[in-house]
N, C-alpha and C positions, 0 to 999 in steps of 0.2 A: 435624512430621516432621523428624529427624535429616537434618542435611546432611552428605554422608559425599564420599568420595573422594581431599578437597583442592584444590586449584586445576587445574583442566583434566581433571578424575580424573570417571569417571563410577564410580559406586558398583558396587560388584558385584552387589546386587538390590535393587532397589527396586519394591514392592506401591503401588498408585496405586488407593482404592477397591474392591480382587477383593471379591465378590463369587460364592460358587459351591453349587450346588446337589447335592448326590448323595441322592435318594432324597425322605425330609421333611426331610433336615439343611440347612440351610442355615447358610453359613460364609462370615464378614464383615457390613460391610464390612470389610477390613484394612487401614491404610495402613504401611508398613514399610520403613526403609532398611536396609541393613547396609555398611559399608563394606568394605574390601580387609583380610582378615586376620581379622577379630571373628568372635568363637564366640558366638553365639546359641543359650541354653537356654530351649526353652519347655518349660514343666511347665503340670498342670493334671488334672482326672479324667479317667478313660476316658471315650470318647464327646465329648470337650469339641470335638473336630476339630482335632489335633495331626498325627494321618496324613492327614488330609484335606488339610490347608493344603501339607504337605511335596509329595503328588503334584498338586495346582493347579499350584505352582512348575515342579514336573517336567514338565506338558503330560500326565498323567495323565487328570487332569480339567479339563475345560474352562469355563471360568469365564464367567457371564452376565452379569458388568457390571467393569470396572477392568482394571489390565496388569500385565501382568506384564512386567519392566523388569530384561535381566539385561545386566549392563555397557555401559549406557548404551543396550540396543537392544531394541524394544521386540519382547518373545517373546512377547507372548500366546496369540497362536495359532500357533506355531513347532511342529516336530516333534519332541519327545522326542530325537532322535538329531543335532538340531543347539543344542541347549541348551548343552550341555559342562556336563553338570551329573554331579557322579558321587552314589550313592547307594547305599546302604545299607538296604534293609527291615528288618526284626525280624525276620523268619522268615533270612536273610540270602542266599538264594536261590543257595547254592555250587550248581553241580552236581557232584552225588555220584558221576556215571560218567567225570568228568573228574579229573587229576588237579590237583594245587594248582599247577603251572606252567602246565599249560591253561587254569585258572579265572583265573589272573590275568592272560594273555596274550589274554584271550577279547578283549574292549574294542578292544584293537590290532588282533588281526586284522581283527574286523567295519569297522573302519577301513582295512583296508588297506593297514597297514604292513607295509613288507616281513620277510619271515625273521631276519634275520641283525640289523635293530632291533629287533625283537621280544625277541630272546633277550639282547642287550646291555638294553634298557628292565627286564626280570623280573630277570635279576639283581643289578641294581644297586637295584631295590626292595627285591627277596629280602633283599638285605644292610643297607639300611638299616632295615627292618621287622620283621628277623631272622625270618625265615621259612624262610633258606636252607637248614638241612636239613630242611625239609616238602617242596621242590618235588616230590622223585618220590614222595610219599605221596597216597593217598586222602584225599581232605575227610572218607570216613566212617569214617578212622582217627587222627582229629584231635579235641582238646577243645574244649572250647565258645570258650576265649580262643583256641588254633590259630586254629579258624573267624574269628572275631570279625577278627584281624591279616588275615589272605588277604582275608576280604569288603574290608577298608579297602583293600588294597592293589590290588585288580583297582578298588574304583572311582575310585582315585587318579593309577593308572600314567600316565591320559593328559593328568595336567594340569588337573584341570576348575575352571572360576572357584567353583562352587559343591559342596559338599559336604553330602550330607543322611544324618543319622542317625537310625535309627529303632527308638528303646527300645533302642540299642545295651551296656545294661548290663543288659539284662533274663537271670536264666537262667545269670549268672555267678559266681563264687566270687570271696570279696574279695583276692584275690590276680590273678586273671585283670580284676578291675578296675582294679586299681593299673596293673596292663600296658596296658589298654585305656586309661585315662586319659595314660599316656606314648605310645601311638600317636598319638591326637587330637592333644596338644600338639605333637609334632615335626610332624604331617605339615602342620601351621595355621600354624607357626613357617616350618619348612622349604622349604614352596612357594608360603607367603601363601594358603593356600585359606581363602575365607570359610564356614565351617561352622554348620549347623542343627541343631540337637540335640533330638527331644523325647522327654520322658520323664514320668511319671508319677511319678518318684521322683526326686528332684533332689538327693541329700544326697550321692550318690556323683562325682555329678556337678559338683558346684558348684565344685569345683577350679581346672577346667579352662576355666568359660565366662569370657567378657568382660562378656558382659549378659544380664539375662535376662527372659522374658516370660511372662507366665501368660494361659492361654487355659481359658473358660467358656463353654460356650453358642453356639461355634462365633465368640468375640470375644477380640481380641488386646488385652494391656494390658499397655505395654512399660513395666516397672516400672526400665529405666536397666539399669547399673551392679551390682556383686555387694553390693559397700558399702552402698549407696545403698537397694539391693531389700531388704538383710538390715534394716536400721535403721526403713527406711520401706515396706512392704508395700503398701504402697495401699487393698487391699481384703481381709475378713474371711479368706475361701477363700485367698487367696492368702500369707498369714500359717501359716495353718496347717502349709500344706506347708514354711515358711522356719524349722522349728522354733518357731512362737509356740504354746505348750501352753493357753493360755487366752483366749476372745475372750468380750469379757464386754460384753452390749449396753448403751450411755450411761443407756440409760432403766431399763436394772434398780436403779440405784445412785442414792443420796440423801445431797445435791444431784450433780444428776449435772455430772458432771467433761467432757461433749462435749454434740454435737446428737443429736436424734434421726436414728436412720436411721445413726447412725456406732456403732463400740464400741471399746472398749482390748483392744488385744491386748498379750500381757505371758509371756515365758517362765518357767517354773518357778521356775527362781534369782534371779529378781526378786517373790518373792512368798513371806510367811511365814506361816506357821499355826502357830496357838497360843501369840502372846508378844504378849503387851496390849501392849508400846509400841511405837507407829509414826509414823512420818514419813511421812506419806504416805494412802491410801486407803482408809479401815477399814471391813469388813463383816464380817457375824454371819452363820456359817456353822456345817454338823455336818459334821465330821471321820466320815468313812466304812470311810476306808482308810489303814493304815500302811503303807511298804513300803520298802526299798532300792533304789536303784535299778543298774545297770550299773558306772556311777563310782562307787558305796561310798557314796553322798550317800542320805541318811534323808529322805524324802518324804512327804506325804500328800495325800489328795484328801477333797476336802470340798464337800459342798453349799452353795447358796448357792441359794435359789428352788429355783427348777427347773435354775441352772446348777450343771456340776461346776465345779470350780476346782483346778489342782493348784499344788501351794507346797514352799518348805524344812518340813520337819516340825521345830516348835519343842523347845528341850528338854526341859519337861515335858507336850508335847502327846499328848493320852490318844482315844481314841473317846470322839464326842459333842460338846457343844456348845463352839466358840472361835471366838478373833477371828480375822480373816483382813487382811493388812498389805498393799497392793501397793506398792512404791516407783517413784513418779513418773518418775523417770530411767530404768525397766526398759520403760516404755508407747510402744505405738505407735498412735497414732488411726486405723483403718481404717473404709472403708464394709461397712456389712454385705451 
């Protein structure tokens, strides 16, 4: 486990064994540090317990075995409302009969800050988050990135050591992402909040994290660093989502190149079809499909067994039977 903080610094959360139950899900063990500042991406499928993990943390659900550990004091069974955690759902829970000044000044009030901080705290958000000509508007007269700014900025107003997002790029247009991605950064940058991010789609995402973790089956697999994730994926599933277009298991290939129970995972551009000379991994495959891709680059997919495999499509690669090239330097060994 990650020693975070520094000398005399206790981490901003740290997961010690959680363990938690909702339903037949069970989620954990997890053990997890994050220090003061780091943006934390977990990605994974639906159902993997990405929302599950986020309200464990929040005192949402109550966890049966391990703590939960938020700057340096153990919150396990703490209340929701002494966390100082701010948070973000996916649905983003504005209320629609308040208006965008109420909804961000909500958090203060229920705290009991007086009037006259109140309205200095909002608009000095207002102005940093640029929200400031929304405040006398309706949430239900605002776009999904409006929304998305307001939700960050009511859970942020009061400070919290920890910041939870939830699919906060779900539902948005790549413009309203771009905006969304510069909110997360200033407000991690600007007040040191340590932020959870999950998403099931991490490409929009990936900008903005420090490190990131992939969760399966209700288990957490903290794959480091962006670098580090993007190079070395760990495991098959988790490659996928990191752009690796082809995971090809060790035991389909002769002699094979890993152990069993491992495979090569290997992006497009690292892989040729249809040009007999290779440096590298050769298998005899049928070319299926020709096609362009987005970037103007000529592709193909070709069988191999029973796997697909996609590659650079060669220059005289026709439908039917060719070689198929992987270069060595493009692979990453993952578990399957």
């Amino acid at each position: 486990m990650r020693q975070g903080g520094g000398p005399g610094l206790a981490s901003a959360l740290r997961l010690e064994g959680l363990v938690a139950r909702v339903g037949n899900f069970t989620l954990g063990p997890i053990n997890l540090e994050l220090e003061r500042g780091e943006v934390a991406l977990i990605f994974g499928p639906n159902g993997a317990g990405k929302t599950t993990l986020l309200k464990t943390v929040l005192g949402f659900y109550r966890p049966v075995k391990g703590k939960v550990i938020i700057n340096g004091a153990d919150s396990t069974y703490m209340p929701i409302n002494r966390r100082n955690i701010g948070y973000v759902p996916q649905s983003l829970a504005l209320f629609d009969n308040m208006s965008v000044r109420d909804n961000v000044e909500f958090g203060l009030k229920v705290r009991g800050v007086p009037g006259r901080e109140r309205e200095r705290l909002v608009k000095e958000m207002a102005e940093r988050l640029r929200i400031s000509e929304l405040l006398d508007r309706r949430v239900t007269e605002l776009s999904g990135g409006q929304m998305q700014r307001v939700a960050i900025a009511r859970a942020v107003i009061a400070r919290p050591t920890l910041l939870l997002l939830d699919e906060p790029a779900s539902n948005l247009d790549p413009t309203s992402v771009e905006e969304l991605i510069d909110t997360i950064r200033y407000v991690t940058k600007e007040f040191g909040i340590t932020t959870i991010i999950v998403s099931h789609s991490i490409s929009k995402l990936l900008r903005v994290a420090s490190r990131l973790l992939f969760m399966s089956g209700g288990k957490l697999v903290d794959l480091g660093d962006v670098e580090t994730a993007v190079r070395n994926p760990v495991k098959a599933e988790a490659a996928v989502y990191l752009g690796y277009d082809n995971i090809i298991p060790c035991n389909a290939v002769d002699p094979r190149p890993c152990d069993d129970g491992k495979a090569m995972a290997a992006r497009y551009n690292f892989v040729l079809i249809g040009d007999p000379e290779c440096d590298g991994i050769t298998l005899d495959g049928i070319v299926e499909q020709l096609y362009v891709g987005l970037d103007g680059v000529r592709r193909a997919v070709a069988r191999v067994g029973g796997l697909r495999v996609v590659g650079l499509a060669g220059d005289h690669v026709r439908l039917g039977e060719a070689k198929i090239c992987i270069r060595r330097e493009g692979l990453a060994v993952v578990d399957l």
